[in-house]
MIDOVO-863297 format. One record per residue (C-alpha): residue in one letter; x, y, z; residue number from 1. Coordinates in Angstrom, 2 decimals. Example, Ala and Ser with C-alpha at 12.3 -4.5 7.8 and 13.67 -1.06 7.14 Angstrom:
<nodes>
+------+---------+---------+---------+------+
! resn !       X !       Y !       Z ! resi !
+------+---------+---------+---------+------+
!    A !   12.30 !   -4.50 !    7.80 !    1 !
!    S !   13.67 !   -1.06 !    7.14 !    2 !
+------+---------+---------+---------+------+
</nodes>
This chain:
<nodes>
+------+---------+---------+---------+------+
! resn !       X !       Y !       Z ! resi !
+------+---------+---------+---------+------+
!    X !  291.31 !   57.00 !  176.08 !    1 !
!    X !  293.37 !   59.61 !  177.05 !    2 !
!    X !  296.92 !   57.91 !  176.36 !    3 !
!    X !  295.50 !   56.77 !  172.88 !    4 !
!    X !  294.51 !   60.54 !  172.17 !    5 !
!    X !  298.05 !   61.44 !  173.73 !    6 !
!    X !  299.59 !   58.77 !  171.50 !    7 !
!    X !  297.58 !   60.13 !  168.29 !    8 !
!    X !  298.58 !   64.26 !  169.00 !    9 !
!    X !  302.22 !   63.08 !  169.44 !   10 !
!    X !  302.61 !   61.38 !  166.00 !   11 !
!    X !  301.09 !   63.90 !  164.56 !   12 !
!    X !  302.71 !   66.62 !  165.92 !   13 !
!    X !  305.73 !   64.69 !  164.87 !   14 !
!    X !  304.71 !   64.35 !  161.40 !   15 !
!    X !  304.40 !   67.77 !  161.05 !   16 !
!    X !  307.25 !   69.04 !  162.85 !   17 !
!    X !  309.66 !   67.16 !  160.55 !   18 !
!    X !  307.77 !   67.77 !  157.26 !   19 !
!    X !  310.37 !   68.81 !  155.14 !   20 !
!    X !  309.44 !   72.53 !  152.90 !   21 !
!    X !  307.29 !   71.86 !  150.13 !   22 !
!    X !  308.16 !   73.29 !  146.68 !   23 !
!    X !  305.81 !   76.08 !  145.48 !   24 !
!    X !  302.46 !   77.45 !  147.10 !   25 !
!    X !  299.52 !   75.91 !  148.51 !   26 !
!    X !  296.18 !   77.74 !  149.71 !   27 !
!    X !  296.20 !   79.50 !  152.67 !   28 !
!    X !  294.64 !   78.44 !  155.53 !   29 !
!    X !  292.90 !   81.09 !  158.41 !   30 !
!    X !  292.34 !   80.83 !  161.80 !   31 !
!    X !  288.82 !   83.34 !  161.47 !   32 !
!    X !  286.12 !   81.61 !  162.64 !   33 !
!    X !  285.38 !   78.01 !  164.27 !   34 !
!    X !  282.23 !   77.04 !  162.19 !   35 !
!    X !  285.19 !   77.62 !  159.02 !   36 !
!    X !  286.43 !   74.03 !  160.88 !   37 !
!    X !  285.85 !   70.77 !  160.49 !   38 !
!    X !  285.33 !   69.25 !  164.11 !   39 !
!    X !  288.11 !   66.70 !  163.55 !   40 !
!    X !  290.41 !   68.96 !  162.55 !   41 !
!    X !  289.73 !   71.28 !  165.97 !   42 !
!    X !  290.17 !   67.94 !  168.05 !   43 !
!    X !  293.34 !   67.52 !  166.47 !   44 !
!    X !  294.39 !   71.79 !  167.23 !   45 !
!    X !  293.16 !   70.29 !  171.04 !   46 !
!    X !  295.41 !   67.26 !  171.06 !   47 !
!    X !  298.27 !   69.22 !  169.62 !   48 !
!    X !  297.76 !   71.67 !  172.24 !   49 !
!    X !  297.48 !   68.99 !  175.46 !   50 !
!    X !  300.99 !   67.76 !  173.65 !   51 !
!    X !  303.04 !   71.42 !  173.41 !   52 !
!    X !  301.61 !   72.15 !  176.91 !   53 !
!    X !  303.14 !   68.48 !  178.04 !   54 !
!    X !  306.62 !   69.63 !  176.08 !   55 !
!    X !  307.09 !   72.89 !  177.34 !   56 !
!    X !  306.76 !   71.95 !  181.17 !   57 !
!    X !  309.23 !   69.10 !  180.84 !   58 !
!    X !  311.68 !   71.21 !  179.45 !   59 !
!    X !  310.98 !   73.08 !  176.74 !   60 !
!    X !  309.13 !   73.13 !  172.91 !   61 !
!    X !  311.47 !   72.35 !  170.12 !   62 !
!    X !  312.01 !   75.50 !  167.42 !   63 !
!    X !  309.20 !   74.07 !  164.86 !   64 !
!    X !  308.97 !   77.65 !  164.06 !   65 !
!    X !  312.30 !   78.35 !  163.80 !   66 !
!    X !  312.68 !   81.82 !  161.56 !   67 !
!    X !  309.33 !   82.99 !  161.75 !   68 !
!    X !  307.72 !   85.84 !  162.22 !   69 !
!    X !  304.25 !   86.69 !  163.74 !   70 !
!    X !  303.07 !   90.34 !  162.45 !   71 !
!    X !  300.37 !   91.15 !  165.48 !   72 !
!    X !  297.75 !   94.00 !  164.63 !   73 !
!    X !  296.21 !   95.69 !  167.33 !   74 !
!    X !  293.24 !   98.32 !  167.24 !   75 !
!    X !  292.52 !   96.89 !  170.98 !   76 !
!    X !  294.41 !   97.24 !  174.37 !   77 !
!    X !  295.77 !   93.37 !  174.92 !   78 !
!    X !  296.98 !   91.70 !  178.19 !   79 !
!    X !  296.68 !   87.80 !  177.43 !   80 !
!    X !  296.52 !   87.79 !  173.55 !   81 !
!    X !  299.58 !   90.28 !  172.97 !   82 !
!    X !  301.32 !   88.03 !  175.83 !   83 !
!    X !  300.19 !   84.48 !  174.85 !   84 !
!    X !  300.84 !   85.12 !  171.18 !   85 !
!    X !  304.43 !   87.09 !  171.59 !   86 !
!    X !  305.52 !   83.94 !  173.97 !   87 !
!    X !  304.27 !   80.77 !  172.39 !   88 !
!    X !  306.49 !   82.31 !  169.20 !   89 !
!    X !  309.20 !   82.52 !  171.20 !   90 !
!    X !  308.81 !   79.02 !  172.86 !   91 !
!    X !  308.71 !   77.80 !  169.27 !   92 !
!    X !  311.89 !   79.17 !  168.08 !   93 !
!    X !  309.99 !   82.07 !  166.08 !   94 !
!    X !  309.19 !   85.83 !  167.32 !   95 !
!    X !  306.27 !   87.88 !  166.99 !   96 !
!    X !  306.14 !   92.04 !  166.41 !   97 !
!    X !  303.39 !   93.98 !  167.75 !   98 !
!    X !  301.82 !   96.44 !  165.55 !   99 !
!    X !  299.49 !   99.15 !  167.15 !  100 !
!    X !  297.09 !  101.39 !  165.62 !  101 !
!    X !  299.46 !  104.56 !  165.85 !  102 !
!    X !  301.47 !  102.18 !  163.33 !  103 !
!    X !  298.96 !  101.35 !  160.93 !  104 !
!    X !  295.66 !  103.14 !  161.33 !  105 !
!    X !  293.69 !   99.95 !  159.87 !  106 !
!    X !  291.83 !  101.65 !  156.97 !  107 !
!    X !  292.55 !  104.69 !  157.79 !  108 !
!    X !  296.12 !  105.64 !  157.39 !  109 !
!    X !  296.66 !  103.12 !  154.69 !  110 !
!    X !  293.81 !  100.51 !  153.21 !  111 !
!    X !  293.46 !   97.24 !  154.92 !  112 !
!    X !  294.22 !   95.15 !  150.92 !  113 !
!    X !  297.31 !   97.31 !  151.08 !  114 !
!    X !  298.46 !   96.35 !  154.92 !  115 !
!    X !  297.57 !   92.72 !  154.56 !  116 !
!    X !  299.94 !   92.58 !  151.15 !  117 !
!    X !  302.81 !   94.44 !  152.90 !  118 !
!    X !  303.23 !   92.33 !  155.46 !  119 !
!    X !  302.59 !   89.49 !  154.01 !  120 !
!    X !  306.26 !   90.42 !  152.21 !  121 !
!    X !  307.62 !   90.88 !  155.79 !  122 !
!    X !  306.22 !   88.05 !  158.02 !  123 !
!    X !  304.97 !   84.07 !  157.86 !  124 !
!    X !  301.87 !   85.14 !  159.67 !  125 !
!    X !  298.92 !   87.93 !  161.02 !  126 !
!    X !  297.27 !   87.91 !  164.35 !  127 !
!    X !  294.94 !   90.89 !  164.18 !  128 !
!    X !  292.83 !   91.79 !  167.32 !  129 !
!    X !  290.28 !   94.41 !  165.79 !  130 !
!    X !  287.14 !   95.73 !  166.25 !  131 !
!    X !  285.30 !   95.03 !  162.93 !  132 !
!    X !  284.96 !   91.22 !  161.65 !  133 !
!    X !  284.67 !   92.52 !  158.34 !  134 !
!    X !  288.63 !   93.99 !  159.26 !  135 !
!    X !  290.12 !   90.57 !  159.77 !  136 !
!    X !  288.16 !   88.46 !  157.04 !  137 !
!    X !  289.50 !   91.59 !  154.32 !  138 !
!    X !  292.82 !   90.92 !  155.96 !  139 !
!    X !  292.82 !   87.32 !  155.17 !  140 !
!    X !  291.24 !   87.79 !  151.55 !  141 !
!    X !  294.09 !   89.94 !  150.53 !  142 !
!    X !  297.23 !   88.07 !  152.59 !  143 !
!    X !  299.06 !   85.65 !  151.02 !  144 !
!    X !  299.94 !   84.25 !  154.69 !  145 !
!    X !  297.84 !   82.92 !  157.38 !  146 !
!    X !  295.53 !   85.68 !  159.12 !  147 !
!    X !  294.20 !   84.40 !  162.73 !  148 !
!    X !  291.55 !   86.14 !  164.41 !  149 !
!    X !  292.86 !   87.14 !  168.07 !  150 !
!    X !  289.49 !   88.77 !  168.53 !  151 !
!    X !  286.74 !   90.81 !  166.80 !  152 !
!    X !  283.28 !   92.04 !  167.39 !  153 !
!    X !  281.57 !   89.14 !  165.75 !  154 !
!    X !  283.94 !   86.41 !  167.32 !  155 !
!    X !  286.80 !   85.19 !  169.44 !  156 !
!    X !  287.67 !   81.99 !  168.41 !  157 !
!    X !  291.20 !   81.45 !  170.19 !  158 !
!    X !  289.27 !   81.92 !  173.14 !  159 !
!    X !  287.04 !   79.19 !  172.78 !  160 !
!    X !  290.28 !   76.70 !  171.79 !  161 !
!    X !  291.92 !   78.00 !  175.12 !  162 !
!    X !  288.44 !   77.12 !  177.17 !  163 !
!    X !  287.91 !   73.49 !  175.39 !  164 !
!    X !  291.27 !   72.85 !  176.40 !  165 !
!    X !  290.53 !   73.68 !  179.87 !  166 !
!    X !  287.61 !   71.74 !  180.02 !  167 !
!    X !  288.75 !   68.75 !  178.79 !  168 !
!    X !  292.20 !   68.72 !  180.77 !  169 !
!    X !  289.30 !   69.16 !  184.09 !  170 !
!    X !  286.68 !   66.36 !  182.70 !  171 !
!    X !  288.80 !   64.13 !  180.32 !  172 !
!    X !  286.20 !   64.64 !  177.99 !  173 !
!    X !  284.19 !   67.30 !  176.16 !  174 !
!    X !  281.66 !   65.14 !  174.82 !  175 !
!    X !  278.05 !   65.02 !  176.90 !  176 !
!    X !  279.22 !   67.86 !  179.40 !  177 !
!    X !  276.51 !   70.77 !  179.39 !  178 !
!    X !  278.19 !   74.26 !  179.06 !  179 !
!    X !  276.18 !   77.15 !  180.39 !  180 !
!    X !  276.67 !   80.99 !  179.31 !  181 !
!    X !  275.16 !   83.68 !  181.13 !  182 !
!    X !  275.84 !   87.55 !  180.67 !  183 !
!    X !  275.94 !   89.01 !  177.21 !  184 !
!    X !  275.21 !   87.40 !  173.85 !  185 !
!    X !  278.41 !   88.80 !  172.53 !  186 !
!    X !  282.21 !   87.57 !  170.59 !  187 !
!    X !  283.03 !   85.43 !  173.48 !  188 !
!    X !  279.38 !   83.74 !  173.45 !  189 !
!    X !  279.20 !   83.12 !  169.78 !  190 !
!    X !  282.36 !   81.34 !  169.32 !  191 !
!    X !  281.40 !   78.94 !  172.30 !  192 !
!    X !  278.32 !   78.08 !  170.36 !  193 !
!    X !  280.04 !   77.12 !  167.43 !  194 !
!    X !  283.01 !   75.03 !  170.01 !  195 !
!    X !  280.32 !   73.23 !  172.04 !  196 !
!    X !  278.55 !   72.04 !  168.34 !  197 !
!    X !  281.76 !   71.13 !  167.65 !  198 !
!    X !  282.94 !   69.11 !  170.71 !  199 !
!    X !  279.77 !   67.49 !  171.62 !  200 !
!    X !  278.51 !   69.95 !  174.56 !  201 !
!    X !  275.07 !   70.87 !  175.33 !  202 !
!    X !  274.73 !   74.56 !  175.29 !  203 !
!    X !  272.60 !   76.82 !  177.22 !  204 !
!    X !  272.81 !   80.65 !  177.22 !  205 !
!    X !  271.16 !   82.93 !  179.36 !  206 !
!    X !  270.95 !   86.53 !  178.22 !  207 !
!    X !  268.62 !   90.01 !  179.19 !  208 !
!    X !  266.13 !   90.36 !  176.43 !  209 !
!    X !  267.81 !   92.65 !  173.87 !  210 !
!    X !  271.51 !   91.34 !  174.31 !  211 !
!    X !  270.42 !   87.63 !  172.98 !  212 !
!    X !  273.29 !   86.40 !  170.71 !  213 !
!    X !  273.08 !   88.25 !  166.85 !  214 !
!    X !  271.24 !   86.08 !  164.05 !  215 !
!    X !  273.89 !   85.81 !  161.96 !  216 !
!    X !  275.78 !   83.87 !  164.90 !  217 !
!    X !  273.05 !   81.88 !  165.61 !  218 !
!    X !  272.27 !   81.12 !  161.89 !  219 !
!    X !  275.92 !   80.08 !  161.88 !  220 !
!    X !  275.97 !   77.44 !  164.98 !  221 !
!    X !  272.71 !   76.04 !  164.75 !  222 !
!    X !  273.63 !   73.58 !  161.83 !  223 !
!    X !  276.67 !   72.70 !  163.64 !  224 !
!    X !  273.99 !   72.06 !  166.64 !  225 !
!    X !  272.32 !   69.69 !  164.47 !  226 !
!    X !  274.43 !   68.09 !  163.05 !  227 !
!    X !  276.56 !   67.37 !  166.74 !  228 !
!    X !  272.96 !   66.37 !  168.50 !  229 !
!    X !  273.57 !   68.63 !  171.20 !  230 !
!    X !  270.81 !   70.02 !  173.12 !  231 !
!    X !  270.54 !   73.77 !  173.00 !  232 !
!    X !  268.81 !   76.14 !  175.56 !  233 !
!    X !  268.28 !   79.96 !  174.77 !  234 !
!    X !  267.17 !   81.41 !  177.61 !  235 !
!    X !  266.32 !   84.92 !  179.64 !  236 !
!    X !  266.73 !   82.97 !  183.28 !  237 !
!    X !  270.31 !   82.30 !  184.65 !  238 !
!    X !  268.69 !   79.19 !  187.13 !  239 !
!    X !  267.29 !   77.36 !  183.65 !  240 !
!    X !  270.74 !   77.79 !  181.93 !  241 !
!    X !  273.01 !   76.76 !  184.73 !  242 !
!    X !  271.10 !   73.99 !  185.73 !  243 !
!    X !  272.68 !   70.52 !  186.09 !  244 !
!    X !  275.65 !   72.22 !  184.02 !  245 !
!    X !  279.50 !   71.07 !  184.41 !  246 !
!    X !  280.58 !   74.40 !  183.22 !  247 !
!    X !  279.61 !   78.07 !  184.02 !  248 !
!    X !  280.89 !   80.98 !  181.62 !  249 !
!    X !  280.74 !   84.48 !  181.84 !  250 !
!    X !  282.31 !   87.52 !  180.66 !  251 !
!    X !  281.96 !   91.58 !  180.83 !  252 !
!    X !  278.83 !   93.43 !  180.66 !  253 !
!    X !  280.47 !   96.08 !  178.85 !  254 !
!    X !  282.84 !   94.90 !  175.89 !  255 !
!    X !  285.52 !   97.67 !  174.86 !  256 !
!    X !  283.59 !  100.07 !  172.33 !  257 !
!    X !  280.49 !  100.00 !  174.55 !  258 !
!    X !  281.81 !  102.11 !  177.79 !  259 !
!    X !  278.99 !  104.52 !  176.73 !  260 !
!    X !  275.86 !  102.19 !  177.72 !  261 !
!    X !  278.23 !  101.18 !  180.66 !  262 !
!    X !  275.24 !  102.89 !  183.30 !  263 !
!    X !  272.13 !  101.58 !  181.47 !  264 !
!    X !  273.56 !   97.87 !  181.04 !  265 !
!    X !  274.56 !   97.28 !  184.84 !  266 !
!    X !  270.73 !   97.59 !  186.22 !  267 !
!    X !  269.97 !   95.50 !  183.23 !  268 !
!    X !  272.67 !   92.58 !  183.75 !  269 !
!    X !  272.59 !   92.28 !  187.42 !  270 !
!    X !  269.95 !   88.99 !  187.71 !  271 !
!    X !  272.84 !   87.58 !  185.50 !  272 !
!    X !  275.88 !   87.98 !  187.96 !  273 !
!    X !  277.49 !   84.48 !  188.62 !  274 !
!    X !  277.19 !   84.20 !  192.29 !  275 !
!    X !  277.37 !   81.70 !  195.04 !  276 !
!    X !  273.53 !   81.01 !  194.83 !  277 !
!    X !  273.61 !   80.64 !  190.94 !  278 !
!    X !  276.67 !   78.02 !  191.13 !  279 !
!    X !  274.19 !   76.13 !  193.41 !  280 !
!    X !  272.26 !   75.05 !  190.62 !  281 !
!    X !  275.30 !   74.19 !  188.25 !  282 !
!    X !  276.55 !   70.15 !  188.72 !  283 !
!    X !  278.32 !   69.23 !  191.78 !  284 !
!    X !  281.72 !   69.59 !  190.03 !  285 !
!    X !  280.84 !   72.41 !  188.04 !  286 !
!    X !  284.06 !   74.30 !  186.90 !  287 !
!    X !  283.37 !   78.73 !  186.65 !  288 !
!    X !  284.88 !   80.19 !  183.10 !  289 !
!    X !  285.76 !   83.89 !  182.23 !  290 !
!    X !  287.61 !   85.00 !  179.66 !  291 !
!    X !  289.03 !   88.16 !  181.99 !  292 !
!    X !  289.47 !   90.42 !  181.88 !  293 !
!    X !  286.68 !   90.49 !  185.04 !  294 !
!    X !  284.71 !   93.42 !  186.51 !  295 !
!    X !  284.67 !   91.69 !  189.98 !  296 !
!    X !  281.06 !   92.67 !  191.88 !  297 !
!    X !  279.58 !   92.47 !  188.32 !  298 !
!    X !  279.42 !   89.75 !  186.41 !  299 !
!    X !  280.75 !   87.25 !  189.07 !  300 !
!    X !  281.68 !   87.69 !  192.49 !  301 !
!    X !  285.23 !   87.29 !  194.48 !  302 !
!    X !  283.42 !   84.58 !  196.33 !  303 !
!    X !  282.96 !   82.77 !  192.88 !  304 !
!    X !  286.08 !   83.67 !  191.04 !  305 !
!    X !  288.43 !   82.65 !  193.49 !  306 !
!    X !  286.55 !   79.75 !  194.84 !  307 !
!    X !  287.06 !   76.14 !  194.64 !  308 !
!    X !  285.11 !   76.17 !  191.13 !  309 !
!    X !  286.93 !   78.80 !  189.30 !  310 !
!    X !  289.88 !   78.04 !  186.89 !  311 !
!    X !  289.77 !   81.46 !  185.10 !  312 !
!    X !  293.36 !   81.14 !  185.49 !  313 !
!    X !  294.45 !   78.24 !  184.59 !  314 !
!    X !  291.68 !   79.13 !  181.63 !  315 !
!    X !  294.17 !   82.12 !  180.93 !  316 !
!    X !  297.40 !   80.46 !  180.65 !  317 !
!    X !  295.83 !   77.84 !  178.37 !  318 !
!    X !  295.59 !   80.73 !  175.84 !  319 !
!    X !  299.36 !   80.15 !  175.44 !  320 !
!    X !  299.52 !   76.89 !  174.77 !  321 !
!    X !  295.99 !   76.74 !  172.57 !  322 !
!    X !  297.20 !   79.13 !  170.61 !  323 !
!    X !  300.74 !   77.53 !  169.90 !  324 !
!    X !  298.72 !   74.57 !  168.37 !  325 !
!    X !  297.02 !   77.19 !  166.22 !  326 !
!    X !  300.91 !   78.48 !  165.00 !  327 !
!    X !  301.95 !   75.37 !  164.80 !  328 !
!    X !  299.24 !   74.02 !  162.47 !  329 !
!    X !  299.55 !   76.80 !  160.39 !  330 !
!    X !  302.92 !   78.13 !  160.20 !  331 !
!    X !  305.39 !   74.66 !  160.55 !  332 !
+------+---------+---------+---------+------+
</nodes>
């Protein structure tokens, strides 16, 4: 199954990277949110992905991307999407240029219509890591070049590519595995319910009463849910979530913007620290997920996170090569 999905991700890789330019314009596509997706065409984003990863470690990607240009907005400090994005450009022949808020001031120094139709002029694509979802879908409704969402409040949907692929290079599969969140019903959370409807993974999320995930995200996934069959568990107990699950997930108690409620959250999140005695109830071979960066003694433990379950960092490099499938898709 896997060579035959190998065999499929090649060709089309293939077909893509020697398309030859195609005379005038064609609707944009975004990269905004993962319930915007059809499921086949995020298995094919996976496949693509398992392929450039495959390239690059036996020597190298070829330049699909040869002569372009990744603008990158920033109103957020960045370790692995600055990084991942900047590099997988470069492994593809193209570059990336990082834009921080001193340089724009995102609808403040100038208006976001305005940015997004200046650089579409300038580059063949926008990463934009920002604090309001409404920031990145204007951005896309006024650029005339892809816009992908490297993170906002509502969502992080590059994330969730990087962690499927991680999944599915550990199980061979996505399909029937049960995925478990526990911490905060926040980006990171959301855009895993929408992946797991997508994939075929049952989904279970514990969260503190108060912090469940937002309506609108739920209102969002639940068809997907429906539509997949997956069984979905919304939860206030960590044990219920995690139980029987193949895959543990948990992130920050305090997302950047929210340093403020930093001393009344802790006392509030600590039943829902990932911990040697929670992992106990996961599956056997239960894999441990964070999308770092971690607040070790928090949310999980140095026990957990560098334990024989944890592949937080092989979950972190797979941002690169996730994400090149995303460029490539779009921008070849």
């Amino acid at each position: 199954m896997f060579r035959r999905s190998m065999k499929c991700a090649i060709l089309l890789y293939i077909n893509i990277a020697t398309l030859p330019a195609r005379k005038g314009s064609r609707p944009v596509k975004h990269f905004l949110e993962l319930a915007n997706w059809s499921s086949p065409d995020l298995w094919y984003l996976i496949k693509l992905a398992v392929h450039l990863k495959m390239e690059w470690q036996s020597g190298g990607n070829r330049p699909v991307l040869a002569n372009k240009i990744l603008g990158m907005v920033f109103q957020k400090p960045s370790l692995r999407t600055r990084v991942s994005f900047e590099v997988g450009m470069k492994h593809l022949g193209g570059d990336a240029i990082m834009l921080g808020p001193q340089e724009i001031g995102l609808g403040t120094r100038e208006s976001i219509p305005d940015v997004a139709r200046v650089l579409s002029g300038f580059v063949q694509g926008i990463m934009a890591r920002v604090f309001d979802h409404a920031h990145v879908l204007e951005l896309a409704q006024h650029a005339n070049v892809p816009v992908i969402n490297g993170l906002s409040d509502a969502y992080h949907p590059c994330q969730a590519m990087a962690d499927m692929l991680t999944i599915y290079e550990r199980f061979d599969r996505l399909q029937g595995l049960k995925l478990a969140y526990v911490g905060d019903g926040n980006n990171v959370a959301a855009s895993l319910f929408e992946a797991a409807a997508h994939f075929g993974l049952d989904f279970a999320i514990a969260t503190p009463e108060g912090y469940e995930l937002p309506q609108s995200a739920r209102d969002k996934a639940m068809p997907l849910a429906e539509k997949a069959g997956i069984n979905v568990i919304m939860t206030t107990h960590p044990a219920q979530a995690v139980e029987k699950a193949h895959v543990i997930y948990t992130d920050t108690w305090v997302s950047m913007g929210q340093e403020k409620e930093a001393e009344e959250r802790r006392p509030i999140f600590a039943p829902y620290q990932v911990n040697h005695d929670l992992l106990q109830q996961a599956h056997s071979e239960a894999i441990v997920l964070h999308c770092l960066p971690a607040h070790r003694g928090e949310e999980i433990t140095n026990e957990v996170a560098d334990g024989p379950h944890s592949m937080i960092f092989q979950q972190a490099e797979n941002r690169l090569h996730a994400q090149k499938a995303i460029l490539v898709h779009l921008l070849a």
